[in-house]
Backbone atoms as SQL, in Angstrom:
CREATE TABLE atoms (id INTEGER PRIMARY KEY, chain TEXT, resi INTEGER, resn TEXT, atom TEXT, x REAL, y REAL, z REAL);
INSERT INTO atoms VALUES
  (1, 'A', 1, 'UNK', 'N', 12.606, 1.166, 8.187),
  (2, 'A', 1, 'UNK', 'CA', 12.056, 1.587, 6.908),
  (3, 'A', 1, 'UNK', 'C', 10.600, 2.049, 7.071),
  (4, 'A', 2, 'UNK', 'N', 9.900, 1.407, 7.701),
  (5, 'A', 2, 'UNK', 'CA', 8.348, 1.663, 8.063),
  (6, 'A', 2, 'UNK', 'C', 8.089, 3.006, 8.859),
  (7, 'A', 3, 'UNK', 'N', 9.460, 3.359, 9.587),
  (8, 'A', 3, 'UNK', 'CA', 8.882, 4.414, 10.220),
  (9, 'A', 3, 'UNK', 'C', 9.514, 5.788, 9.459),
  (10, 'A', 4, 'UNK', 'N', 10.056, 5.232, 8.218),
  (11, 'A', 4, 'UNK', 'CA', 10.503, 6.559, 7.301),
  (12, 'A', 4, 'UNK', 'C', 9.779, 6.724, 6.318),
  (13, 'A', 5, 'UNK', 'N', 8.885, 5.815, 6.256),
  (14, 'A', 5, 'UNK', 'CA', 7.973, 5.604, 5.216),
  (15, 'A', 5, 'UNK', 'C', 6.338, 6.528, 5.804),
  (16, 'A', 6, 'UNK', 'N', 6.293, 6.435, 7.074),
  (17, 'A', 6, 'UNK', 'CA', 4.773, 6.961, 7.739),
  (18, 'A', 6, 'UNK', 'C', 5.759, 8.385, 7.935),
  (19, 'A', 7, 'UNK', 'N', 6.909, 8.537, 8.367),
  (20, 'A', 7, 'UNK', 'CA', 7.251, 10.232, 8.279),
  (21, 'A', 7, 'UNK', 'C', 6.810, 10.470, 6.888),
  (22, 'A', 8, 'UNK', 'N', 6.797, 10.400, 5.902),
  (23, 'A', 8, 'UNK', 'CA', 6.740, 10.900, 4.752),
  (24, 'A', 8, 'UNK', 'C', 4.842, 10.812, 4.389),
  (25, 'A', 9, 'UNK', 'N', 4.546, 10.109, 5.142),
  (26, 'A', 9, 'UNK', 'CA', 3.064, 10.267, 5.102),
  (27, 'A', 9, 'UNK', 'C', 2.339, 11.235, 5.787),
  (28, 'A', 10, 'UNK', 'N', 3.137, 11.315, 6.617),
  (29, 'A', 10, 'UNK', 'CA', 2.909, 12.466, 7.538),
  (30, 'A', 10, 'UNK', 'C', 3.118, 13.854, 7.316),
  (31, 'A', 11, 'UNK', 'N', 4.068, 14.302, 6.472),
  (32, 'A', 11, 'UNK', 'CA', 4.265, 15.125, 5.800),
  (33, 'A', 11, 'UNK', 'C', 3.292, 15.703, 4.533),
  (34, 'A', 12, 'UNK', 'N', 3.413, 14.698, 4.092),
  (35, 'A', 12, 'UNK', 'CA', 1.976, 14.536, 2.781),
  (36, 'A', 12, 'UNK', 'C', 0.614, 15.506, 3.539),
  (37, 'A', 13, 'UNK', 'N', 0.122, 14.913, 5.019),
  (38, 'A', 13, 'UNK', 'CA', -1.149, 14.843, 5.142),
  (39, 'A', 13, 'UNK', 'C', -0.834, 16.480, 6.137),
  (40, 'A', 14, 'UNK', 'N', 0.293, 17.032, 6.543),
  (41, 'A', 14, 'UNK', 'CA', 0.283, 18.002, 7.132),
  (42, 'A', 14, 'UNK', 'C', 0.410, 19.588, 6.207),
  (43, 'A', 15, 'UNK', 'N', 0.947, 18.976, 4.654),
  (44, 'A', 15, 'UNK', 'CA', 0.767, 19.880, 3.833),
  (45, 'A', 15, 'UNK', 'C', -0.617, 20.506, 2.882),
  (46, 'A', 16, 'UNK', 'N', -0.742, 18.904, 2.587),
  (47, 'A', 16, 'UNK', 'CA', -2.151, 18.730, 2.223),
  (48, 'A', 16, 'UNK', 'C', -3.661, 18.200, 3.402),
  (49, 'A', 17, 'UNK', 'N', -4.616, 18.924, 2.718),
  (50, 'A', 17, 'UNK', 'CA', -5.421, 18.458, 3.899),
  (51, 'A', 17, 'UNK', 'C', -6.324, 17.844, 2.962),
  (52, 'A', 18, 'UNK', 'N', -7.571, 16.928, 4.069),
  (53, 'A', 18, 'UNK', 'CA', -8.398, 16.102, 3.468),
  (54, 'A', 18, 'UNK', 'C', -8.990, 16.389, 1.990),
  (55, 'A', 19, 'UNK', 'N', -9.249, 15.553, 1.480),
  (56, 'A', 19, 'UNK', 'CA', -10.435, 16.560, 0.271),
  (57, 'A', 19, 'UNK', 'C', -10.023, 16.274, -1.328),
  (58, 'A', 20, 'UNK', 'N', -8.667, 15.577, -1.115),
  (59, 'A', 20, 'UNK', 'CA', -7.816, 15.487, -2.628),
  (60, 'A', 20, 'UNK', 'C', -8.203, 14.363, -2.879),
  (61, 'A', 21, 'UNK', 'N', -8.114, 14.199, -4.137),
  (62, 'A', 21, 'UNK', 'CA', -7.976, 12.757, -5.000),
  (63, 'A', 21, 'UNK', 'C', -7.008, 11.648, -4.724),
  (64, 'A', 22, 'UNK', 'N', -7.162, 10.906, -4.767),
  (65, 'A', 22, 'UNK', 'CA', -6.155, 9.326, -4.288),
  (66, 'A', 22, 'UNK', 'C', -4.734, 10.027, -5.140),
  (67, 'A', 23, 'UNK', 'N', -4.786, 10.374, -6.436),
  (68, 'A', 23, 'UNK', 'CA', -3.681, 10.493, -7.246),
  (69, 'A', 23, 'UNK', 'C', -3.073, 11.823, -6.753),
  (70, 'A', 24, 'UNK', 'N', -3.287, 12.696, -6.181),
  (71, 'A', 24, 'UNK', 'CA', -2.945, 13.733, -5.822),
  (72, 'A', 24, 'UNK', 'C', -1.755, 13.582, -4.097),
  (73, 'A', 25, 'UNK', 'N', -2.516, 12.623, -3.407),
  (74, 'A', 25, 'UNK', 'CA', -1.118, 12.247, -2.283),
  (75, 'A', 25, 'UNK', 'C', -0.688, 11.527, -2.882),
  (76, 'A', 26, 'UNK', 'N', -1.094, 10.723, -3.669),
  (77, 'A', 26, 'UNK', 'CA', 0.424, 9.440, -4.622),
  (78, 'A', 26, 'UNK', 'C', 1.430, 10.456, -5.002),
  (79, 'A', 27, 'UNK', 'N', 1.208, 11.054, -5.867),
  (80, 'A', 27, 'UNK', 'CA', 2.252, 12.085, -6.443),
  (81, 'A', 27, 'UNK', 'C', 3.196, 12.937, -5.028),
  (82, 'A', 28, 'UNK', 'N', 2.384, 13.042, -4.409),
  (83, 'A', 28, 'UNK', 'CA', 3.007, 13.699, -2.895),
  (84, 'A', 28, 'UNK', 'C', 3.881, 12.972, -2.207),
  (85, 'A', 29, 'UNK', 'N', 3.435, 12.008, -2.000),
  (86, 'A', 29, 'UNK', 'CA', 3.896, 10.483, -1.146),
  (87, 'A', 29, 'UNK', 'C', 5.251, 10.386, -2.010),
  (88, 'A', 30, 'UNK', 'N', 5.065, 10.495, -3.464),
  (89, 'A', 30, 'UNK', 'CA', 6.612, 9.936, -3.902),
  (90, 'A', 30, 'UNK', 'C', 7.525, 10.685, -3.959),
  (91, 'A', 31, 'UNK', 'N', 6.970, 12.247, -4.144),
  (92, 'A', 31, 'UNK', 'CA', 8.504, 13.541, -3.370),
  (93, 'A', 31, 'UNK', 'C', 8.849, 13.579, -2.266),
  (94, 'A', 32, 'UNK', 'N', 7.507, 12.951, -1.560),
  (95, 'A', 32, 'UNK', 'CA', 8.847, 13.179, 0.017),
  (96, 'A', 32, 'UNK', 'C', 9.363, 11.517, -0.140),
  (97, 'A', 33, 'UNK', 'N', 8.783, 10.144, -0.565),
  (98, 'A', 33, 'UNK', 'CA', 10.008, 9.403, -0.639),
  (99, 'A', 33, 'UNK', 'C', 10.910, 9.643, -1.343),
  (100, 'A', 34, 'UNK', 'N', 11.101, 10.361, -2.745),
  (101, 'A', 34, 'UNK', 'CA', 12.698, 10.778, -3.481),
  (102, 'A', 34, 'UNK', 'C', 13.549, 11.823, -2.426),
  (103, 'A', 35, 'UNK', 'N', 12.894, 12.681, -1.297),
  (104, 'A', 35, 'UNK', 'CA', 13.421, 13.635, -0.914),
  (105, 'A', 35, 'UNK', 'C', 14.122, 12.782, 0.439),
  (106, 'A', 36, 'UNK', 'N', 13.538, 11.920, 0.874),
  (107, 'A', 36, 'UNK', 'CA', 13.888, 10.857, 1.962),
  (108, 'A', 36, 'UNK', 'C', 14.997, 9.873, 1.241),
  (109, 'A', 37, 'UNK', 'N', 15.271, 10.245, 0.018),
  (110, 'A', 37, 'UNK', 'CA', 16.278, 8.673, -0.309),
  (111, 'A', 37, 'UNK', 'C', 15.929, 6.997, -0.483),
  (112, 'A', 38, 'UNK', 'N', 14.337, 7.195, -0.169),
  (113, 'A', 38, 'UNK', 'CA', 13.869, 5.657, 0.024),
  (114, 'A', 38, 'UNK', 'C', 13.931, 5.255, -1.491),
  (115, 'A', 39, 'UNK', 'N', 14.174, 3.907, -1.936),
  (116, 'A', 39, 'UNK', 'CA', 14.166, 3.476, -3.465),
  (117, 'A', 39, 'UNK', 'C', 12.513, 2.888, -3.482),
  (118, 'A', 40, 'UNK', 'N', 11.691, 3.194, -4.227),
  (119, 'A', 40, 'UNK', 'CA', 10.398, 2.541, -4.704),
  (120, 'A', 40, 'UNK', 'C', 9.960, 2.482, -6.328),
  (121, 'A', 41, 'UNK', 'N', 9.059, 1.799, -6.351),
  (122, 'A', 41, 'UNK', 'CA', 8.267, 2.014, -7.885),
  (123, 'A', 41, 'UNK', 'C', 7.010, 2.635, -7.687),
  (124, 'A', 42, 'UNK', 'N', 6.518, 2.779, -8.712),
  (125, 'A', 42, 'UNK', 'CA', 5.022, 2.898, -8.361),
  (126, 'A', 42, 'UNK', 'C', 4.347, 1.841, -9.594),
  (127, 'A', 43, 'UNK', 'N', 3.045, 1.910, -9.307),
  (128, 'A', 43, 'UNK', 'CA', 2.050, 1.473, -10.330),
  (129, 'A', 43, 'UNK', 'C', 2.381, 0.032, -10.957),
  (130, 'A', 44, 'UNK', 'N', 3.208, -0.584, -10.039),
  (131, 'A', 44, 'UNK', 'CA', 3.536, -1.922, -10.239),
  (132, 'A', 44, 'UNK', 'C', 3.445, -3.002, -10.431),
  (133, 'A', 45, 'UNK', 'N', 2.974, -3.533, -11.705),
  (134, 'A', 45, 'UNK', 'CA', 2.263, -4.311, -12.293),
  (135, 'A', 45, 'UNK', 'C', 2.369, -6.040, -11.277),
  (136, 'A', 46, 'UNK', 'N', 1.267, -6.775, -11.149),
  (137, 'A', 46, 'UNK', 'CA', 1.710, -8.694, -10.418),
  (138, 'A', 46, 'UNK', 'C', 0.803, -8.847, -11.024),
  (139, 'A', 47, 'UNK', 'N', 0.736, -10.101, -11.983),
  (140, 'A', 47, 'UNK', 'CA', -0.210, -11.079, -12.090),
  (141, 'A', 47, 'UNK', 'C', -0.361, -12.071, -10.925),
  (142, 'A', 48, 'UNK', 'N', -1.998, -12.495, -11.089),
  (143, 'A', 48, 'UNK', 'CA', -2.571, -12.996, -10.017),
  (144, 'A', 48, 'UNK', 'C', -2.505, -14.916, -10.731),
  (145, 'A', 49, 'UNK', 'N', -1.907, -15.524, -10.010),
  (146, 'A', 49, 'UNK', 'CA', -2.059, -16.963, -10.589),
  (147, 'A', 49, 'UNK', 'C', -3.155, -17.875, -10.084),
  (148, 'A', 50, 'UNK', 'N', -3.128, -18.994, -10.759),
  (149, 'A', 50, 'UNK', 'CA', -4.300, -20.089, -9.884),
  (150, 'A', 50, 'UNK', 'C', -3.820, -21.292, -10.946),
  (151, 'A', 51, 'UNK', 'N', -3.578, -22.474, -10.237),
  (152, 'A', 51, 'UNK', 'CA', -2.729, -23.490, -10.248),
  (153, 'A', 51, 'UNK', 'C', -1.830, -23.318, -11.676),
  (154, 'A', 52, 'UNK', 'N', -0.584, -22.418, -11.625),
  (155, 'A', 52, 'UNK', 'CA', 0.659, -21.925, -12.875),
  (156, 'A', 52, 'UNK', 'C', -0.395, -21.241, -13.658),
  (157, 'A', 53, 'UNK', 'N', -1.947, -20.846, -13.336),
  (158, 'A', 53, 'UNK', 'CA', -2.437, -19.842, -14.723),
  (159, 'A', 53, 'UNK', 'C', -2.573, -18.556, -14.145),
  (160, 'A', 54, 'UNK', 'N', -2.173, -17.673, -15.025),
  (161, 'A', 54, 'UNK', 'CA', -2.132, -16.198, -14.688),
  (162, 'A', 54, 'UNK', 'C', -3.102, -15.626, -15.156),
  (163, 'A', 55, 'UNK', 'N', -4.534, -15.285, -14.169),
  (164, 'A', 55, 'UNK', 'CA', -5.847, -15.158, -14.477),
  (165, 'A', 55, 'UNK', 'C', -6.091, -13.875, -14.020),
  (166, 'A', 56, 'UNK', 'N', -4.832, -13.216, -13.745),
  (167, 'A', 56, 'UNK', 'CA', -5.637, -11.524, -13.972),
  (168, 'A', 56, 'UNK', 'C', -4.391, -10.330, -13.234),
  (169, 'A', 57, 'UNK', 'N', -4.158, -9.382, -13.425),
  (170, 'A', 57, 'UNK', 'CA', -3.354, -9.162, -12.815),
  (171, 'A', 57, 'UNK', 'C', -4.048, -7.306, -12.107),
  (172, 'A', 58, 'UNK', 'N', -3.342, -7.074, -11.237),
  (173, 'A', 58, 'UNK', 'CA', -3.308, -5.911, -10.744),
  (174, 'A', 58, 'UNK', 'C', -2.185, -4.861, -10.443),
  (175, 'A', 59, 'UNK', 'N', -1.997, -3.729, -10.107),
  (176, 'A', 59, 'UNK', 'CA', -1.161, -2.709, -10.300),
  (177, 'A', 59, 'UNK', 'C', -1.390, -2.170, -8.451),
  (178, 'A', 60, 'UNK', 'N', 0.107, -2.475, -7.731),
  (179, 'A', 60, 'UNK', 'CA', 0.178, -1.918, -6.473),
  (180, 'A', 60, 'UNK', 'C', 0.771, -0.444, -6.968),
  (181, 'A', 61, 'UNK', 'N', -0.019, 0.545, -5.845),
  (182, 'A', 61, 'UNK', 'CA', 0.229, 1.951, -5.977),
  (183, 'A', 61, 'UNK', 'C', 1.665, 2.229, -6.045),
  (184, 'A', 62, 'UNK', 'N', 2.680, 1.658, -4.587),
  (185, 'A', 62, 'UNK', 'CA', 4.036, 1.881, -4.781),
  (186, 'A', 62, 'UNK', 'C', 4.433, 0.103, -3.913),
  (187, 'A', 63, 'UNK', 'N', 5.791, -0.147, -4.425),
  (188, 'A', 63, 'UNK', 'CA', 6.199, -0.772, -3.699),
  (189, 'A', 63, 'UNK', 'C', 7.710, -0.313, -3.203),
  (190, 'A', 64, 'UNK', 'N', 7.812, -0.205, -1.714),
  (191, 'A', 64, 'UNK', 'CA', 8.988, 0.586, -1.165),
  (192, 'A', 64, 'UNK', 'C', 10.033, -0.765, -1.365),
  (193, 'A', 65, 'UNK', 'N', 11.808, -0.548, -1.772),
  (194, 'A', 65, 'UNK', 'CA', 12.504, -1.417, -1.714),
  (195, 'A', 65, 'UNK', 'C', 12.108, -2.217, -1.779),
  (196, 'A', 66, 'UNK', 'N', 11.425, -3.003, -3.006),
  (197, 'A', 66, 'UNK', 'CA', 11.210, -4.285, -3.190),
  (198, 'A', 66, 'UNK', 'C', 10.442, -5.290, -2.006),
  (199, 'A', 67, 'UNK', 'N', 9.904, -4.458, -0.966),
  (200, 'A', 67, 'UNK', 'CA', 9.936, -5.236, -0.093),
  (201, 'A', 67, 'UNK', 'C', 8.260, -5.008, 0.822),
  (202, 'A', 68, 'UNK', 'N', 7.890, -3.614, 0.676),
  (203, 'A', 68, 'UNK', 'CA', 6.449, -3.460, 1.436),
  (204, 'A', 68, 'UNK', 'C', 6.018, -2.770, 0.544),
  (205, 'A', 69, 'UNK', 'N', 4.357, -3.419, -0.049),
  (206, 'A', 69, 'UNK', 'CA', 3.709, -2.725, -0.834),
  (207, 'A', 69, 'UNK', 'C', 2.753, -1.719, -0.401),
  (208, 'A', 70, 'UNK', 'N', 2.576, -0.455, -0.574),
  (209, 'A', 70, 'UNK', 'CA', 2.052, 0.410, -0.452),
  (210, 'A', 70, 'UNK', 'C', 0.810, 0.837, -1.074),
  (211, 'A', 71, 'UNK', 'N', -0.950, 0.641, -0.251),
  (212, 'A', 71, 'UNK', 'CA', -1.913, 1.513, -0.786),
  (213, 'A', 71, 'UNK', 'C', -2.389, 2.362, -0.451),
  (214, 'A', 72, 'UNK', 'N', -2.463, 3.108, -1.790),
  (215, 'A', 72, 'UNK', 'CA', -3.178, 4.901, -0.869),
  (216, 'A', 72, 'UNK', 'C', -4.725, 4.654, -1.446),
  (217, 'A', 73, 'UNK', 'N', -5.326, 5.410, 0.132),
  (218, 'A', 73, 'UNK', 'CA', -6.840, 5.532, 0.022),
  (219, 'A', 73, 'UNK', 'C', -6.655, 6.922, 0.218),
  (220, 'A', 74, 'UNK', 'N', -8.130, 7.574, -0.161),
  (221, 'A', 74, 'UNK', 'CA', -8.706, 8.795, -0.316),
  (222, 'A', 74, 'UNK', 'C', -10.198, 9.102, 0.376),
  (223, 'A', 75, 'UNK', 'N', -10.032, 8.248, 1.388),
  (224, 'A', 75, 'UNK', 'CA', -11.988, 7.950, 1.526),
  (225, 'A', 75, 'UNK', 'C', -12.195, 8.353, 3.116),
  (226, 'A', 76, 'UNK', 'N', -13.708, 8.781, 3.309),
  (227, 'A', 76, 'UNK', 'CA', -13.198, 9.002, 4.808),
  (228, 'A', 76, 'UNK', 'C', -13.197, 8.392, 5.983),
  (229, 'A', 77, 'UNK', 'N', -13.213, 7.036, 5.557),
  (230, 'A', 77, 'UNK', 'CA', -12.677, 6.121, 6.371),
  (231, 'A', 77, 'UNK', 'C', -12.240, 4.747, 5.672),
  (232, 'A', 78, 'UNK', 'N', -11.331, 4.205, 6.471),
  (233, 'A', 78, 'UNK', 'CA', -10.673, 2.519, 5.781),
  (234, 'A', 78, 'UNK', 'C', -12.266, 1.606, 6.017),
  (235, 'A', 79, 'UNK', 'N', -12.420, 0.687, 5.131),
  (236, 'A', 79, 'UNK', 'CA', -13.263, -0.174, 5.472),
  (237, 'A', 79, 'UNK', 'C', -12.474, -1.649, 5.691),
  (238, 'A', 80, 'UNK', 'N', -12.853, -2.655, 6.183),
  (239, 'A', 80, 'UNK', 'CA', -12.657, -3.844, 6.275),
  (240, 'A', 80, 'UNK', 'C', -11.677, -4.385, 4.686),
  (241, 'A', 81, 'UNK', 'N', -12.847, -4.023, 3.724),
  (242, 'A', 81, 'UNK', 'CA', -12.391, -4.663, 2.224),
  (243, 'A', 81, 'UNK', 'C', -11.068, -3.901, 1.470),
  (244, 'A', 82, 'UNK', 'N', -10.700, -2.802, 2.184),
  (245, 'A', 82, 'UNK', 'CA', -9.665, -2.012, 1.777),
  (246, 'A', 82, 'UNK', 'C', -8.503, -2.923, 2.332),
  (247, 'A', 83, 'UNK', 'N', -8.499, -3.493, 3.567),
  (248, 'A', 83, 'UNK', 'CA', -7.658, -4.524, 4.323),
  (249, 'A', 83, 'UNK', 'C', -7.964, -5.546, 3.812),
  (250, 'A', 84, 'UNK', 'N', -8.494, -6.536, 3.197),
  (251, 'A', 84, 'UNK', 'CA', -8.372, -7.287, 2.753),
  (252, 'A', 84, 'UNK', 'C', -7.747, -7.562, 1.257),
  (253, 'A', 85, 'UNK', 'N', -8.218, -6.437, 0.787),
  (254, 'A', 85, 'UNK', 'CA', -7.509, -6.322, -0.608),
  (255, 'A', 85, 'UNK', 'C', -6.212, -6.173, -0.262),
  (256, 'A', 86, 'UNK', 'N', -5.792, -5.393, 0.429),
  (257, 'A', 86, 'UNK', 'CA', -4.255, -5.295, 0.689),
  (258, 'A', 86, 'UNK', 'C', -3.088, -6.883, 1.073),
  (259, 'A', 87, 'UNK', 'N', -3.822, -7.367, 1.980),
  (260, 'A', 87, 'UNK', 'CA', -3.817, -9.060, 2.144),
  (261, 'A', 87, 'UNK', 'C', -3.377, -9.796, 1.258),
  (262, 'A', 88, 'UNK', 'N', -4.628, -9.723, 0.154),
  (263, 'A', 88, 'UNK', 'CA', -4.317, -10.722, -0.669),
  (264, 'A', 88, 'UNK', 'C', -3.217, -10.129, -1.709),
  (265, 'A', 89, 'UNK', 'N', -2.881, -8.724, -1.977),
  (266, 'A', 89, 'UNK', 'CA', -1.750, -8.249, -2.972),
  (267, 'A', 89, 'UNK', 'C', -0.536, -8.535, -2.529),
  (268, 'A', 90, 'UNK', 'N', -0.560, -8.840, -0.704),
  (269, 'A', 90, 'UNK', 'CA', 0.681, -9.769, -0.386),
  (270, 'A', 90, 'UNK', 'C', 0.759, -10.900, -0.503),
  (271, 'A', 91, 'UNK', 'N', -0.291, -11.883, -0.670),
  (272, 'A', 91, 'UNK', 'CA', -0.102, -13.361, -0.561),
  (273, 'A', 91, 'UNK', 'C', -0.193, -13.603, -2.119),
  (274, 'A', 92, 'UNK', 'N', -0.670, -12.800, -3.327),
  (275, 'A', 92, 'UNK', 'CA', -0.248, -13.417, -3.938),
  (276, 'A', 92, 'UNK', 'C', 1.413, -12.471, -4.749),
  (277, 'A', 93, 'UNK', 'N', 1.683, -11.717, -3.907),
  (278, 'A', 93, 'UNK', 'CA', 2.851, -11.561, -4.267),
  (279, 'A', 93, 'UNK', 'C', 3.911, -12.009, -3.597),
  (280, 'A', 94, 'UNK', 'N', 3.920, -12.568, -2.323),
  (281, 'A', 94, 'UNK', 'CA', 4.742, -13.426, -1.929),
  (282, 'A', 94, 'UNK', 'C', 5.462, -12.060, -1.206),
  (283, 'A', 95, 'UNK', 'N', 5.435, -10.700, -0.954),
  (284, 'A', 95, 'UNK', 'CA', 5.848, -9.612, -0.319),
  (285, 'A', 95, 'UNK', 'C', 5.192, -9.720, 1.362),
  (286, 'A', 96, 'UNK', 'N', 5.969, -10.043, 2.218),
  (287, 'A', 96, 'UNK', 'CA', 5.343, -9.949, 3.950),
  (288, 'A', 96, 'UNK', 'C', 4.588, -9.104, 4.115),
  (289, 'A', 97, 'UNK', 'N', 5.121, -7.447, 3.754),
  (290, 'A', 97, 'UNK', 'CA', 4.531, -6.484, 4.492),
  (291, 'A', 97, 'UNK', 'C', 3.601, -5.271, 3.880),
  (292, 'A', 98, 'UNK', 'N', 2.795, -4.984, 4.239),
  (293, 'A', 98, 'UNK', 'CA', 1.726, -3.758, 3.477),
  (294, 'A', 98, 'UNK', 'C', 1.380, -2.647, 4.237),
  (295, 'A', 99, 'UNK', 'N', 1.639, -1.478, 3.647),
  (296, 'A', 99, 'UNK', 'CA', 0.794, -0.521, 4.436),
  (297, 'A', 99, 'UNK', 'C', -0.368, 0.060, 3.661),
  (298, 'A', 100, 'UNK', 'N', -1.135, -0.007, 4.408),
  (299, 'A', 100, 'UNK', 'CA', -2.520, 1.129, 3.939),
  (300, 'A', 100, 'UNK', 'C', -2.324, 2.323, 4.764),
  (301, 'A', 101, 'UNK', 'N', -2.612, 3.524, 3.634),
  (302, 'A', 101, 'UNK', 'CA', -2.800, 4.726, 4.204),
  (303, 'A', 101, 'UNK', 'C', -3.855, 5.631, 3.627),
  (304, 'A', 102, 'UNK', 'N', -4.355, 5.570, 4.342),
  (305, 'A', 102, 'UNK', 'CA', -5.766, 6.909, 4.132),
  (306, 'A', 102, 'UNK', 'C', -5.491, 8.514, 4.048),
  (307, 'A', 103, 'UNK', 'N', -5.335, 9.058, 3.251),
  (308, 'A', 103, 'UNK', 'CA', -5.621, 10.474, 3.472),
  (309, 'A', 103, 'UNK', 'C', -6.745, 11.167, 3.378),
  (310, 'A', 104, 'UNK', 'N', -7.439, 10.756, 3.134),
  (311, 'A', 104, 'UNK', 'CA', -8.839, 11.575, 3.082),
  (312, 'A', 104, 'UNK', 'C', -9.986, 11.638, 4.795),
  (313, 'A', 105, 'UNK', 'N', -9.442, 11.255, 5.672),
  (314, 'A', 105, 'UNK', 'CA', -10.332, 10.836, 7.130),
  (315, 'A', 105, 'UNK', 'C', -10.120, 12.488, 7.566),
  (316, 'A', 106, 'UNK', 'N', -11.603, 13.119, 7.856),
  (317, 'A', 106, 'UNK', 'CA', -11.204, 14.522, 7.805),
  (318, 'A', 106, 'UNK', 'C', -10.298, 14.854, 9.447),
  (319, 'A', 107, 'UNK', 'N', -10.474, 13.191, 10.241),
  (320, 'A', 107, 'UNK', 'CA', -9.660, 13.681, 11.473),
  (321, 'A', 107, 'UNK', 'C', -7.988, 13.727, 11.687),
  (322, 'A', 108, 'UNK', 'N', -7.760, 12.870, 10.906),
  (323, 'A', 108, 'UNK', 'CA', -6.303, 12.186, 11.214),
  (324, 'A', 108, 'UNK', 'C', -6.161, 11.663, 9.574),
  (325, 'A', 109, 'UNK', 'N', -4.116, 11.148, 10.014),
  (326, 'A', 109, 'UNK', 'CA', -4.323, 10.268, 8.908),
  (327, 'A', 109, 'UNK', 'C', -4.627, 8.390, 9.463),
  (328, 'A', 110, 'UNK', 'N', -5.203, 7.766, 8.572),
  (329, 'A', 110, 'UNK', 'CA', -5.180, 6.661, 8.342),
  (330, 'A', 110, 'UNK', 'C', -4.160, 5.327, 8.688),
  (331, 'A', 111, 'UNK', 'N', -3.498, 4.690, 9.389),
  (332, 'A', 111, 'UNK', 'CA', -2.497, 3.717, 8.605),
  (333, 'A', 111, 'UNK', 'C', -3.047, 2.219, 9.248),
  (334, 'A', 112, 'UNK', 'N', -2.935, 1.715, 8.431),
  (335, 'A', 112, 'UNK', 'CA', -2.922, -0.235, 9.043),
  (336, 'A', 112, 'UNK', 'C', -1.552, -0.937, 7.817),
  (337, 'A', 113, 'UNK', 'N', -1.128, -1.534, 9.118),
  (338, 'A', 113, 'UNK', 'CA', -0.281, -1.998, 8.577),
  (339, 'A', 113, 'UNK', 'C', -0.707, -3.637, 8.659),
  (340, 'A', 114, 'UNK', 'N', -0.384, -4.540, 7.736),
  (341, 'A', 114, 'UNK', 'CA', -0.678, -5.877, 7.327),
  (342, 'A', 114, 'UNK', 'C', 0.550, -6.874, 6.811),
  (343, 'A', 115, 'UNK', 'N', 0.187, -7.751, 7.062),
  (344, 'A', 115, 'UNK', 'CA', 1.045, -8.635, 6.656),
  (345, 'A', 115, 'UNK', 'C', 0.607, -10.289, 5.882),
  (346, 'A', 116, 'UNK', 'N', 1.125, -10.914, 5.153),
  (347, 'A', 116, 'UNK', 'CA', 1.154, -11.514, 4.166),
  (348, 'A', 116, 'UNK', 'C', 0.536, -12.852, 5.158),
  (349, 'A', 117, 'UNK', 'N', -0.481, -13.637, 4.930),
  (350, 'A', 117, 'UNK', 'CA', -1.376, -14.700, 5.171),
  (351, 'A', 117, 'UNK', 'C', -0.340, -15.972, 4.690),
  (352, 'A', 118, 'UNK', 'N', 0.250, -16.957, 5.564),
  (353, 'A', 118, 'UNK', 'CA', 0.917, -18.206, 5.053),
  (354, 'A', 118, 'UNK', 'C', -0.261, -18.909, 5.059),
  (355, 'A', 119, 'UNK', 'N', -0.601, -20.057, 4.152),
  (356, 'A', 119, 'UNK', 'CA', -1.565, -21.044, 3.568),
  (357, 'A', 119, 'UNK', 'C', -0.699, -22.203, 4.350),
  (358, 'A', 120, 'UNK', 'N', -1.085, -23.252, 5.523),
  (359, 'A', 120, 'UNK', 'CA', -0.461, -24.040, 6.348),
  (360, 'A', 120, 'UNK', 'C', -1.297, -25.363, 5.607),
  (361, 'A', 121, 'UNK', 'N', -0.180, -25.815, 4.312),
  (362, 'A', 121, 'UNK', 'CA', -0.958, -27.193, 3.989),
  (363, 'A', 121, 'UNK', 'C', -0.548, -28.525, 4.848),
  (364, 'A', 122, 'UNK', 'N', -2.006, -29.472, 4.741),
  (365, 'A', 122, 'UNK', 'CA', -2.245, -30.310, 5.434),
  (366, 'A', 122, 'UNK', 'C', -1.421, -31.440, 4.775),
  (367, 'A', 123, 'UNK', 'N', -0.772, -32.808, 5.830),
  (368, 'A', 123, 'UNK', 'CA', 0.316, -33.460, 4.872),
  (369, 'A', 123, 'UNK', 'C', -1.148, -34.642, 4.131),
  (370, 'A', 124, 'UNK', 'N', -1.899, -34.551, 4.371),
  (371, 'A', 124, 'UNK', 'CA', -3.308, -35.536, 3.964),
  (372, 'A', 124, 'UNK', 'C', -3.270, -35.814, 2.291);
């Protein structure tokens, strides 16, 4: 799935070149996934909890098959906090896998892929 998911990113970034708006490869990103057959959402609402209270929520760009959430950047380069945000939209969604993708890096495209942080409680 991951590697039908970066073909279609790849496509995006070979049609379009650097310079567009974040919303401009979203919209891109999701014709070549309808044209690929992949099932996703976009703009997908999770509230964020803290002990059963739901204290804020956020909206992932796409999530592919229920299963890896997807963020698009536009900037010309990933920073650290772009990966971390991605992190925590898996741990508190309980989803393993994330990709970040950059289109805006005027060399290449972008990708880090991430995965969901387990919290290893102590039996104390």
């Amino acid at each position: 799935m991951i590697h039908r998911i970066l073909q279609c990113a790849y496509n995006v970034r070979t049609q379009l070149c650097p310079g567009f708006l974040e919303e401009i490869y979203k919209k891109a990103l999701l014709i070549e996934l309808s044209e690929a057959g992949i099932e996703y959402e976009h703009e997908v609402p999770f509230c964020i909890y803290y002990k059963g209270h739901a204290i804020g929520q956020y909206r992932a760009d796409l999530v592919v098959a229920n299963q890896i959430i997807i963020e698009i950047k536009a900037t010309s380069s990933l920073v650290v906090a772009n990966e971390i945000q991605l992190v925590n939209y898996l741990t508190a969604t309980g989803l393993d896998t994330g990709l970040l993708i950059n289109f805006g890096n005027a060399e290449s495209l972008q990708i880090k892929r991430k995965y969901r942080v387990y919290k290893v409680r102590s039996g104390k």
